[in-house]
C-alpha positions as CSV (number, residue, x, y, z in Angstrom):
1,X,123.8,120.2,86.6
2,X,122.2,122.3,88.9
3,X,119.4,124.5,89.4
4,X,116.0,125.2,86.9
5,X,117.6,124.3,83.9
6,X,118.2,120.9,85.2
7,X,114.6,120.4,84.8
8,X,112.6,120.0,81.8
9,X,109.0,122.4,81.5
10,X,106.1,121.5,79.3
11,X,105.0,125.1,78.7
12,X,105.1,128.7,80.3
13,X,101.7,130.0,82.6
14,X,101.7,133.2,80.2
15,X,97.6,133.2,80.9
16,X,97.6,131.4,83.6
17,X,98.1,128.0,85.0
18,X,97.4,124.9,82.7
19,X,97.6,121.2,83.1
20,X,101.3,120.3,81.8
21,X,101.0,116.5,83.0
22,X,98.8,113.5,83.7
23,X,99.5,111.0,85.6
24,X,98.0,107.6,87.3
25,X,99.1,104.8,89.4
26,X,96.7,101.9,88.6
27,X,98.5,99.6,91.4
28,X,99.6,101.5,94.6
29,X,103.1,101.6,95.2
30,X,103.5,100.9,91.7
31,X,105.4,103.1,88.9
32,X,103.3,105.6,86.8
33,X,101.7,105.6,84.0
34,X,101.4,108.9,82.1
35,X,98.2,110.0,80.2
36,X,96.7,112.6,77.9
37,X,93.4,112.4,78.9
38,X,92.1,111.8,82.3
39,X,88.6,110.5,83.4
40,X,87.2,111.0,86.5
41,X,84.5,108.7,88.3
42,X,83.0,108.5,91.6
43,X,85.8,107.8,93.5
44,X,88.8,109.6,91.4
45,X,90.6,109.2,88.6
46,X,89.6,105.8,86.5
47,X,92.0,103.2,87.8
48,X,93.9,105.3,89.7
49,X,95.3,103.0,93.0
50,X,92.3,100.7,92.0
51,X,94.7,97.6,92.5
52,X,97.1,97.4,95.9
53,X,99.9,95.1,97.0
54,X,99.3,93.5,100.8
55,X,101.0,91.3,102.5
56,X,99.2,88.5,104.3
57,X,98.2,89.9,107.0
58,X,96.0,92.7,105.1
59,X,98.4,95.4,105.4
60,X,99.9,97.4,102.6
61,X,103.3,97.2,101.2
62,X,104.7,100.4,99.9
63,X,107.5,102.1,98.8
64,X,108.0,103.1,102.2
65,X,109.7,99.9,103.1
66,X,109.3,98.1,99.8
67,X,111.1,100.2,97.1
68,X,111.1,97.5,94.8
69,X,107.5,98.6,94.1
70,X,109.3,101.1,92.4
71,X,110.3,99.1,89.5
72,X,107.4,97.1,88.4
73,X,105.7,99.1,85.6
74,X,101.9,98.6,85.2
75,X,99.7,99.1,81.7
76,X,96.2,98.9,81.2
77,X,94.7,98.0,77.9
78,X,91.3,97.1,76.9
79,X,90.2,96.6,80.8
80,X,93.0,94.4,81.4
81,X,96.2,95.4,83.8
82,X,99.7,93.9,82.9
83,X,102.2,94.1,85.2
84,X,106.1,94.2,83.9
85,X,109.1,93.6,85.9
86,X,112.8,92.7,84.2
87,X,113.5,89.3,84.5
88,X,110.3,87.8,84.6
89,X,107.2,87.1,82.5
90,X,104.6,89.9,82.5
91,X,101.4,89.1,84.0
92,X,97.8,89.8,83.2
93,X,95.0,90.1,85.2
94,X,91.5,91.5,84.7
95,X,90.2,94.7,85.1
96,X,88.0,93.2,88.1
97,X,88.7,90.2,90.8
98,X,86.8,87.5,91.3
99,X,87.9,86.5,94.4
100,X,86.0,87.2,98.0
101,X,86.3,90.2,99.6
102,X,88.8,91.0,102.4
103,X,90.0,92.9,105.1
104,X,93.0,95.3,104.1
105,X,94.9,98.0,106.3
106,X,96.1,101.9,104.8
107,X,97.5,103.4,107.6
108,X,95.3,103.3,110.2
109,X,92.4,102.6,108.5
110,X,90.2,99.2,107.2
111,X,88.8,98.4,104.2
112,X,87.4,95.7,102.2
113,X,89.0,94.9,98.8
114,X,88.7,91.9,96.6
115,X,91.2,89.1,96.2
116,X,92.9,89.0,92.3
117,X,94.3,85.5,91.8
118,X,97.0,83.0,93.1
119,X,98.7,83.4,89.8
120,X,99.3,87.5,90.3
121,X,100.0,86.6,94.4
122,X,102.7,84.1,93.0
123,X,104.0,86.9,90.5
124,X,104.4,89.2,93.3
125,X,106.1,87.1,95.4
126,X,109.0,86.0,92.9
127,X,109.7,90.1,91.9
128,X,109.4,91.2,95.6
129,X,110.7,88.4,97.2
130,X,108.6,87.9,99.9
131,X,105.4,86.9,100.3
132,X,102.5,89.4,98.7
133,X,99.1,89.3,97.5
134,X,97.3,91.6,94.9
135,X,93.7,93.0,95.6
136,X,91.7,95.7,93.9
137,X,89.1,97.5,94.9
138,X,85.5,97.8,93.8
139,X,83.3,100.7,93.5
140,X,81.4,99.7,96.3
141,X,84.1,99.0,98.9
142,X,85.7,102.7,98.1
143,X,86.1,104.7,101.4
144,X,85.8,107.6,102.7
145,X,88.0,110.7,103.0
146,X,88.9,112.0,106.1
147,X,85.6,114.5,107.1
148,X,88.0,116.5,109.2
149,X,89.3,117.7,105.8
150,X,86.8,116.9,102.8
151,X,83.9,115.6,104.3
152,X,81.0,113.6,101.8
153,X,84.0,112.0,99.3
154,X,85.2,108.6,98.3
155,X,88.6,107.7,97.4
156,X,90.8,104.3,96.6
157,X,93.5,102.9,98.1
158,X,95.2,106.1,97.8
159,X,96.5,107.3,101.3
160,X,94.0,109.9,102.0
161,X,92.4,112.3,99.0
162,X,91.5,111.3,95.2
163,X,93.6,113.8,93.6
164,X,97.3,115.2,94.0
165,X,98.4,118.3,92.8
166,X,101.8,119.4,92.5
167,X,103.3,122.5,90.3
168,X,106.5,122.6,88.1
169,X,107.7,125.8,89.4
170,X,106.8,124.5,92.6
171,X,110.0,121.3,91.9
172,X,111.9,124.0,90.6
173,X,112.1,126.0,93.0
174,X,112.9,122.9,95.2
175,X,115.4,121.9,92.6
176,X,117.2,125.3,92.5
177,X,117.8,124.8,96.6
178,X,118.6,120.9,96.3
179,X,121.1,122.3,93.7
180,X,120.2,119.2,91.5
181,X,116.8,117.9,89.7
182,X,114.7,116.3,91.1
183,X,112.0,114.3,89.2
184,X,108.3,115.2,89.8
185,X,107.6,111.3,89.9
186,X,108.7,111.2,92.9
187,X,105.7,112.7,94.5
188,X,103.5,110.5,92.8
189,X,100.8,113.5,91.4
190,X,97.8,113.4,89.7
191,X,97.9,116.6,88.0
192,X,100.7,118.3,87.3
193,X,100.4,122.2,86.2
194,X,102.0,125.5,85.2
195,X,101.6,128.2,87.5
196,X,103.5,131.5,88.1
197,X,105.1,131.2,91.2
198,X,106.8,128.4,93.2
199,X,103.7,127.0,95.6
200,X,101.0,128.6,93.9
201,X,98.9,125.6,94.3
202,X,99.4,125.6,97.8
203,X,96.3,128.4,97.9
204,X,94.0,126.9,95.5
205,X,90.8,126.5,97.8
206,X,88.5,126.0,94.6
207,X,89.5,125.6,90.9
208,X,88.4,124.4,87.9
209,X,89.5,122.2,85.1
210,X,87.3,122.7,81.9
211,X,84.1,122.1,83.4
212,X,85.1,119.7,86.1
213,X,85.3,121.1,89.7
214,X,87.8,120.9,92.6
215,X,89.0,121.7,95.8
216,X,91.9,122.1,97.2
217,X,91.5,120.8,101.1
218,X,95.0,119.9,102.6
219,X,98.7,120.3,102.3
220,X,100.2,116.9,101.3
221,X,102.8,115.4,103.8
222,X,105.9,114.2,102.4
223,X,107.9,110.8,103.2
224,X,110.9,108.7,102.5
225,X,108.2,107.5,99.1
226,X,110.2,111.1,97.8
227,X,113.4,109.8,98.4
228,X,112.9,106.7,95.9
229,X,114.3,106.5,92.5
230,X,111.0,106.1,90.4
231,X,112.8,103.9,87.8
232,X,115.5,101.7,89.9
233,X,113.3,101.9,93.4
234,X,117.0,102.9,95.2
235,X,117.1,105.6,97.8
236,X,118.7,108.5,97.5
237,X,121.8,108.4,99.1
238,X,121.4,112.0,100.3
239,X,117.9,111.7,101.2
240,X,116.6,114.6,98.8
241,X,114.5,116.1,98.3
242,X,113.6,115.5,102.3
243,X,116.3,116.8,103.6
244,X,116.0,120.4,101.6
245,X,111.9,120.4,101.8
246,X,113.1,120.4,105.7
247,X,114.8,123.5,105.4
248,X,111.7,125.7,103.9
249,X,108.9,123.5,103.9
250,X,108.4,122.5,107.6
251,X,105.2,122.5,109.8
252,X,105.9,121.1,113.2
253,X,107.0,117.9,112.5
254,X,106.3,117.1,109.0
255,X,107.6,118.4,105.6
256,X,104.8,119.7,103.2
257,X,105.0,119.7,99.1
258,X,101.5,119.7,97.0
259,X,97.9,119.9,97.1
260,X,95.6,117.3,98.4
261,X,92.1,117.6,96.6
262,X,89.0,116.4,95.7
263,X,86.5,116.4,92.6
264,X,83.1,117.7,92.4
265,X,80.9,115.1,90.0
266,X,82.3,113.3,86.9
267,X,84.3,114.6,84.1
268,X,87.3,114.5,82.0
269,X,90.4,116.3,81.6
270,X,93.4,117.0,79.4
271,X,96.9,117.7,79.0
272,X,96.3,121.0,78.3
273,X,93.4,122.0,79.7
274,X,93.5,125.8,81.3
275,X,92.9,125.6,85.3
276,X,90.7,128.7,86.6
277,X,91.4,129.2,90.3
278,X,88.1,130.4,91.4
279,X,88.6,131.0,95.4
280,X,92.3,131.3,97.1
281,X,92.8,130.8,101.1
282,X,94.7,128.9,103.3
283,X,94.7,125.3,103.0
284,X,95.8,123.2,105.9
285,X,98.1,121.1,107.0
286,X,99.4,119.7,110.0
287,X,97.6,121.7,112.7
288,X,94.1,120.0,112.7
289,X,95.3,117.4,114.9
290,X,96.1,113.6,114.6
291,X,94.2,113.0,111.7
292,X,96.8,115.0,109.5
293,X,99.4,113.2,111.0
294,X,99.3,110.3,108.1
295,X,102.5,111.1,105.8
296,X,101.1,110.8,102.3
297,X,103.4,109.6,99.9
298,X,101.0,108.1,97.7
């Protein structure tokens, strides 16, 4: 099956963009979880990348060279986070951590983050099969987004920004060149929405959500994350969507698909929900130097 019809659409933009999807990845690395409702605090959507996966020596495992990630599914119920993986026991763990803080790695930068338990670093080891621990984040150890690019925000252990657009005409226009679908999970958005043309969202300087604020402030950098089977963590075997984001999507050396963006205040939104684009430009990618240079696969 090839082209648009391989991929499924919520809705139509017939008056203008909307919010089709919502979706959250409470441990980083970790499959999604899907929403119909989405609250926003401080530092980005509630419990979004609020719990991460680090290896002993403080840096983060990924998808990027642990696709196994991929296939443990995470649910959150009354505060609580339960992690799910075939062949094994789920585990529970509270909504906080108890344990002293520590030193953790995202790329090139440090942050503190609190220790779960023995039991979840245990867990982890057995399903990835190496030696991991689990740490979540508190409000107050939240860090800061690159000023470069959105100066004066917080954000969690995701790689850069607290909030990830991405359009569905956008992936099918990607998937009408690829020839094949390709599934929006495996760019690991936020927000998914409607919009008229392929790329739309690529322009969105400022928008709104009902009455909660954004802006758009740079082009997200694709990796091998996109080449990851969301449900069995294999790669693709002909590294799509990469290889065809190349072809149309380059800047200098990187391969751009989405919008990287941040929230004004607190607020909720919903599957749904109408987006008003209030101010279009140019947002950037790749040319404001080294900084941009992080690939963020989420």
């Amino acid at each position: 099956m090839t082209g648009p019809a391989a991929i499924s659409r919520t809705s139509e933009p017939a008056k203008g963009p909307r919010v089709a999807r919502l979706l959250i990845h409470p441990v980083k690395g970790m499959r999604a979880t899907e929403l119909e409702t989405m609250e926003f605090d401080g530092i980005g959507p509630r419990f979004d990348r609020r719990w991460m996966v680090v290896r002993p020596d403080g840096g983060f495992a990924s998808q990027r060279d642990e696709p196994g990630l991929a296939t443990v599914r995470p649910r959150l119920a009354n505060g609580r986070l339960r992690l799910e993986a075939e062949g094994v026991e789920s585990l529970t763990v509270p909504g906080n951590a108890p344990g002293g803080p520590m030193r953790v790695r995202i790329h090139g930068s440090v942050a503190l983050a609190a220790a779960v338990s023995p039991a979840a670093d245990e867990w982890l080891s057995t399903v990835l099969r190496g030696e991991y621990r689990l740490v979540f984040m508190r409000r107050e150890d939240a860090r800061t987004t690159d000023p470069a690019y959105a100066g004066g925000h917080r954000v969690s252990f995701a790689d850069g920004y607290p909030v990830l657009v991405v359009g569905e005409a956008s992936v099918d226009e990607l998937a009408r060149r690829a020839g094949r679908a390709i599934p929006v999970e495996r760019f690991r958005p936020n927000v998914v929405v409607t919009a008229a043309h392929p790329h739309d969202e690529d322009k969105w300087r400022r928008f709104a959500v009902g009455d909660l604020e954004f802006s758009g402030v740079k082009l997200c950098a694709r990796c091998k994350v996109t080449a990851t089977d969301q449900e069995t963590g294999a790669r693709d075997p002909e590294g799509e969507p990469l290889r065809t984001l190349a072809l149309y999507r380059r800047i200098e050396s990187l391969v751009y698909f989405g919008l990287n963006a941040v929230h004004h205040g607190r607020g909720r939104i919903a599957v749904g929900d109408a987006v008003e684009v209030r101010e279009r430009g140019t947002v950037p990618g790749a040319w404001l130097g080294g900084a941009a240079r992080r690939a963020a696969g989420r």
